[in-house]
N, C-alpha and C positions, 0 to 999 in steps of 0.2 A: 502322622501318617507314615508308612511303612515304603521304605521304595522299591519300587516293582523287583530287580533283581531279590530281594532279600524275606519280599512277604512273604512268598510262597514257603519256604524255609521257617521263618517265624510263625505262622498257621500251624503247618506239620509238627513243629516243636510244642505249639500248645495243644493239639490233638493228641500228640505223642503224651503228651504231661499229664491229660485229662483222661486219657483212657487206660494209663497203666494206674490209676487210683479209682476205677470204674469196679462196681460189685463184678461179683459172676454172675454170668448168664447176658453180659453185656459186651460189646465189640470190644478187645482188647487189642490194639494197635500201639508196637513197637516199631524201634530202628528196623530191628530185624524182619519184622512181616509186615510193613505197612501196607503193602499189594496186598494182601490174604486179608487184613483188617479191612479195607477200604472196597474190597469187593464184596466181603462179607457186608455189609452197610448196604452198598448197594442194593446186591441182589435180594438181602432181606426187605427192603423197602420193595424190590419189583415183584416178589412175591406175595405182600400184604396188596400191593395193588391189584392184583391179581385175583386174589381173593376178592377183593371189595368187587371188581366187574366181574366175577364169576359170578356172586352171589347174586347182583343188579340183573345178567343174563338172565339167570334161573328164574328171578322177580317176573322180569317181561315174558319167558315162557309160558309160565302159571299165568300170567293176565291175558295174555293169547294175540299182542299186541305184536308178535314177530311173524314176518312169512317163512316157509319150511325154509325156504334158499337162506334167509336171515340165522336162521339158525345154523343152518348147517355150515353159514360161512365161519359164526361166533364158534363154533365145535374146531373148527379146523384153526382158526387161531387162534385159540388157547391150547392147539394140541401144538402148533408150532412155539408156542410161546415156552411151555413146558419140556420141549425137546431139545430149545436154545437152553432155558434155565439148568439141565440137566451138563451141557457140555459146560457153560461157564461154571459150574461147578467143579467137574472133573481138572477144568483148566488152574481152577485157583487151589485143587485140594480138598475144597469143601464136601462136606456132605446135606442131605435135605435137614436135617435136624440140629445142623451149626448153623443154621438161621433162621432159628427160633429166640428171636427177641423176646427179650422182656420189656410188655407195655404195660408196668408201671399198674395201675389201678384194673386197668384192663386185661389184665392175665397174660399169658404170654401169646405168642401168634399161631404157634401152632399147639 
């Protein structure tokens, strides 16, 4: 087992190791941009979730199983969720299209 001062270090060393040997089109994370790696990770993950409850939304829409307030509350935070996603963007550098993961069998996200 790893001791607390040192793991965190030892982690980052093998994510560091693991991702500069990562294809393209995958999070490449060095010494150098670990923040800009680790956000990108991130917020690609918060955007596929995003997707997956945008899409469930839309589901309950069409089945008619939300009241207008329900929706219109669902409209307004995903318009907030989109306008945070926008600035932690600008904050890390990123762009909408640098967090387009590749999922493997699944094509990519966006």
């Amino acid at each position: 087992m790893l001791e607390n001062d040192q793991s965190g270090t030892k982690i980052a060393e093998c994510i560091i190791d693991f991702e500069e040997q990562s294809p393209a089109g995958r999070v490449n994370v060095n010494k150098d941009n670990a923040d800009q790696g680790l956000a990108k990770l991130v917020l690609s993950l918060v955007e596929l979730l995003r997707r997956v409850m945008e899409h469930e939304a839309l589901r309950r829409i069409d089945g008619g199983t939300l009241t207008e307030r329900e929706i219109e509350e669902m409209g307004e935070t995903f318009l907030k969720l989109d306008n945070k996603m926008v600035e932690m963007r600008e904050i890390f550098g990123l762009k909408a299209e640098d967090l387009n993961l590749d999922l493997g069998p699944l094509g990519n996200l966006m």
